[in-house]
C-alpha positions in Angstrom: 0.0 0.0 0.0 1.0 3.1 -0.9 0.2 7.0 -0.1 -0.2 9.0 -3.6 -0.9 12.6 -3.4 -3.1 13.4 -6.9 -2.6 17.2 -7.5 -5.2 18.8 -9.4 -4.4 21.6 -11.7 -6.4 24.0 -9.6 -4.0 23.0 -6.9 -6.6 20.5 -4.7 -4.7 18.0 -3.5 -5.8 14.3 -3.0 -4.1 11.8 -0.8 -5.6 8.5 -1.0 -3.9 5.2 -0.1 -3.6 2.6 -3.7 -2.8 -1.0 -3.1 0.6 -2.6 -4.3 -0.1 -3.9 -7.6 -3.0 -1.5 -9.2 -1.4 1.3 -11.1 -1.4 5.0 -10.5 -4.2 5.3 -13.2 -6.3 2.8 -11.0 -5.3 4.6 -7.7 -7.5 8.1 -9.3 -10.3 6.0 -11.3 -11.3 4.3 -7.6 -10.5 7.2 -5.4 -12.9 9.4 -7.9 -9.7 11.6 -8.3 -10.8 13.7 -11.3 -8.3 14.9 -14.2 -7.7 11.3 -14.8 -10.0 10.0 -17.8 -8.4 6.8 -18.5 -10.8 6.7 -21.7 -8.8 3.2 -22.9 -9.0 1.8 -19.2 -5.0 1.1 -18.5 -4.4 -0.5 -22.3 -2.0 2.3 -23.1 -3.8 2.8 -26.3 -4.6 7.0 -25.4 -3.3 9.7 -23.5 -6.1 10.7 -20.9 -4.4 9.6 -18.0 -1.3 11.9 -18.0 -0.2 13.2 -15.2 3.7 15.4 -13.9 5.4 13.3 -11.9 6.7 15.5 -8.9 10.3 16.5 -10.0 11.8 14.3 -6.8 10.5 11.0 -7.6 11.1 10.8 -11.6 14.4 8.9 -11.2 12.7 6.5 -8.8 10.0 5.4 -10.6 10.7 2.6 -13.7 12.4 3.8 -16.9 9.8 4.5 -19.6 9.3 1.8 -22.4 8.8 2.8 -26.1 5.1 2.3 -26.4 4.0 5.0 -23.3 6.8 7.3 -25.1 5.0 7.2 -28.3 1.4 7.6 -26.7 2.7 10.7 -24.6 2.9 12.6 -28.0 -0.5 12.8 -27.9 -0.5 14.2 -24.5 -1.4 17.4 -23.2 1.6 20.4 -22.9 3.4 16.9 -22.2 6.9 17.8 -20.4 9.8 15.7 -21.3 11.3 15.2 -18.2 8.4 14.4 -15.8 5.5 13.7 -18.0 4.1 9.6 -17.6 1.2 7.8 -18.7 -0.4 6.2 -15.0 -1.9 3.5 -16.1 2.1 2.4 -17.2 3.1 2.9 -13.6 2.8 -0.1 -11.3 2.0 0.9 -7.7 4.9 -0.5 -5.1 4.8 0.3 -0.4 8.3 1.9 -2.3 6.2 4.6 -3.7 4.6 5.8 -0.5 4.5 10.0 -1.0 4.5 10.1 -4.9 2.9 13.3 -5.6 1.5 13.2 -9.1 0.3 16.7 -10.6 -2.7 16.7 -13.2 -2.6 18.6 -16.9 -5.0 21.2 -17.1 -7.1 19.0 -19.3 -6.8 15.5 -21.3 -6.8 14.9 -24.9 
């Protein structure tokens, strides 16, 4: 179990605990967490669950793979250095205080 802090673009914050296992994606869609669409539910086949990682945890979470690169280019004002696609990030108890901030919208 982890502790992931969802920051809305208005600034709300939402802390909500997300079992080992589920991804990020999955931790919003069952906490209600809005700015997360997840319009192809976790099949990494859109873009509507980017979210900015918080600039301290991008080197700990798992390197990027080619697919969730490609898909981010359809992203929203994606940023190169701390945009990710949630639904490709598995939730670890080592990811207890990730902070995630939300785009303004989703595309």
């Amino acid at each position: 179990m982890a502790k992931i802090t969802y920051v809305e673009h208005n600034g709300t914050e939402h802390t909500v605990d997300v079992a080992s296992g589920l991804t990020v994606m999955e931790g919003a869609r069952d906490n209600n967490i809005p700015g997360i669409d997840a319009d192809c539910g976790g099949a990494c086949a859109c873009s509507t669950c980017h979210a900015y990682i918080a600039p301290d945890w991008v080197e700990k979470l798992p390197a990027m793979e080619a697919m969730e690169e490609d898909m981010l280019d359809f992203a929203y004002q994606p940023d190169p250095a701390r945009s990710r696609l949630t639904c490709q990030l598995k939730v670890t108890d080592e990811m207890d205080g990730l902070v995630v901030n939300l785009p303004e919208k989703q595309i």
